[in-house]
C-alpha positions as CSV (number, residue, x, y, z in Angstrom):
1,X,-34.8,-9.8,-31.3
2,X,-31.4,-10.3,-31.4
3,X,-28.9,-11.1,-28.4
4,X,-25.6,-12.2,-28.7
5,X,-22.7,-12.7,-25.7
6,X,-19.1,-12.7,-26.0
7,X,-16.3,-12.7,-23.3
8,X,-16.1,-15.9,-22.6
9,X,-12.8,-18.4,-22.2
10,X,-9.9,-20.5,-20.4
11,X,-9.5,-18.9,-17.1
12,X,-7.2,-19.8,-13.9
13,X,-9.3,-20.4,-10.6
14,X,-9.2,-17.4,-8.9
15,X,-9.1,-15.5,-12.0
16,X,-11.6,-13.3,-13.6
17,X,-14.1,-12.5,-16.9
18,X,-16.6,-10.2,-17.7
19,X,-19.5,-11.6,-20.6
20,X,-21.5,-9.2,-22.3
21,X,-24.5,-9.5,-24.1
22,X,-25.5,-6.8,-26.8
23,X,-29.2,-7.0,-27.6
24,X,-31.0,-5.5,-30.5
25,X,-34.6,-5.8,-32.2
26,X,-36.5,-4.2,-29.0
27,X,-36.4,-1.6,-26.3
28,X,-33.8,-3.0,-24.5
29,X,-34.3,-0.3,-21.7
30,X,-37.9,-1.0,-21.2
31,X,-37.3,-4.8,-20.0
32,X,-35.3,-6.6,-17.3
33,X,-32.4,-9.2,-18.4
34,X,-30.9,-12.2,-17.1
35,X,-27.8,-14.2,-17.2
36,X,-27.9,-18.2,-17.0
37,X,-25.8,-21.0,-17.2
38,X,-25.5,-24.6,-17.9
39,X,-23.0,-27.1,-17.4
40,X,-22.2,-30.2,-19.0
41,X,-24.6,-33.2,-18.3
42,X,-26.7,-30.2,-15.7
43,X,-29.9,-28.5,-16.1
44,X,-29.5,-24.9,-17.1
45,X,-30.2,-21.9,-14.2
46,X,-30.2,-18.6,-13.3
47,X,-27.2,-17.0,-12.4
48,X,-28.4,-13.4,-12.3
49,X,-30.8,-10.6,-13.1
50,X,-31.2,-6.8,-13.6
51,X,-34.4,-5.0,-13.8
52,X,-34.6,-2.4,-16.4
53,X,-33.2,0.4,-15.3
54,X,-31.0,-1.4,-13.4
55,X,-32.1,-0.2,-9.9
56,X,-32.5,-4.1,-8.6
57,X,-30.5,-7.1,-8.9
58,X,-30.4,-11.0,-7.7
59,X,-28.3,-13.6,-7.8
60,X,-28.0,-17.4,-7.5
61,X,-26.4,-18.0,-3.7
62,X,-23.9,-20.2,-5.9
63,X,-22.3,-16.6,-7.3
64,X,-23.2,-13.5,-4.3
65,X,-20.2,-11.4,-4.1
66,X,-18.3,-13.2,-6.6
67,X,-20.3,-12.3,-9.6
68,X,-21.8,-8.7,-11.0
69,X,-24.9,-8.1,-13.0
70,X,-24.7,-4.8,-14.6
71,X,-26.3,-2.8,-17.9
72,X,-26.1,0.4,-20.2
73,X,-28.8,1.1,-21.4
74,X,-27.2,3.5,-23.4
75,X,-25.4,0.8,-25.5
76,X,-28.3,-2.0,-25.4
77,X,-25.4,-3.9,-23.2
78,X,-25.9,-6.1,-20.1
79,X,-22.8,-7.4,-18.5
80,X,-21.5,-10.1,-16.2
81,X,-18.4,-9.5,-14.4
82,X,-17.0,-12.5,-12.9
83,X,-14.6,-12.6,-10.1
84,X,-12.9,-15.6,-7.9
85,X,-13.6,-18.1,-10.4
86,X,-14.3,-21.7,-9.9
87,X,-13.8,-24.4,-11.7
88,X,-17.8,-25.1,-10.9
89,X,-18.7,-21.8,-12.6
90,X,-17.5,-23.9,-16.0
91,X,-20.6,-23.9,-18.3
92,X,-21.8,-22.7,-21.6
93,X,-23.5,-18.7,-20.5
94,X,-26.6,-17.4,-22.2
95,X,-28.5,-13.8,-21.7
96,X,-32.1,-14.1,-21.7
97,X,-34.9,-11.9,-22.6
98,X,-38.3,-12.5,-21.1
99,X,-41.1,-10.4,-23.8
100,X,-44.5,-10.6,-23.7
101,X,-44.2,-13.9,-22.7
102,X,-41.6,-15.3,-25.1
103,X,-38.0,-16.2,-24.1
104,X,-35.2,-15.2,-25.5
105,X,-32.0,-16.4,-25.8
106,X,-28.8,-15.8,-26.8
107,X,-25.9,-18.3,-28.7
108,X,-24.1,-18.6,-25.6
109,X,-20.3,-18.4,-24.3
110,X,-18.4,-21.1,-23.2
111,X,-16.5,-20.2,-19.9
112,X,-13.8,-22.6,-18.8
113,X,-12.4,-22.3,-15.1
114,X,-9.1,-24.6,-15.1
115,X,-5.5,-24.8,-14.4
């Protein structure tokens, strides 16, 4: 299993990012995906998830309309599009797979919400 984000960066408040994470080693469309967070010196938690297909999503209160879980399954992809940026939402984001009862994570991306 292999997942691995990218998007991340310096944005302005108010601005906005979309992360993705591009998974390999499994069948990505047989298993739901999440995106989490952590920020420096704070415990890490859940930001958002999809299920599988995609037909159900949740989301932290911290991020509702703000942020967008999204996948193609097509290209292994889940995405996180980010709008109205904080400088709160500044943390290091991972994707997470949960498989047979083993976690997954991925390297991370550092997002950075500052003027």
């Amino acid at each position: 299993v292999q997942l691995v984000e990218s998007g991340g960066g310096l944005v302005q408040p108010g601005g906005s990012l979309r992360l993705s994470c591009a998974a390999s080693g499994f069948t990505f469309s047989s298993y739901g995906m999440s995106w989490y967070r952590q920020a420096p010196g704070k415990e890490r938690e859940l930001v958002a998830g999809i299920t599988s297909d995609g037909s159900s999503t949740n989301y932290a209160d911290s991020v509702k309309d703000r942020f967008t879980i999204s996948r193609d399954n097509a290209k292994n992809t889940v995405y996180l599009q980010m709008n109205s940026l904080k400088p709160e939402d500044t943390a290091v984001y991972f994707c997470r797979l949960n498989r047979w009862s083993l976690v997954y994570w991925g390297q991370g991306t550092q997002v950075t919400v500052s003027s």
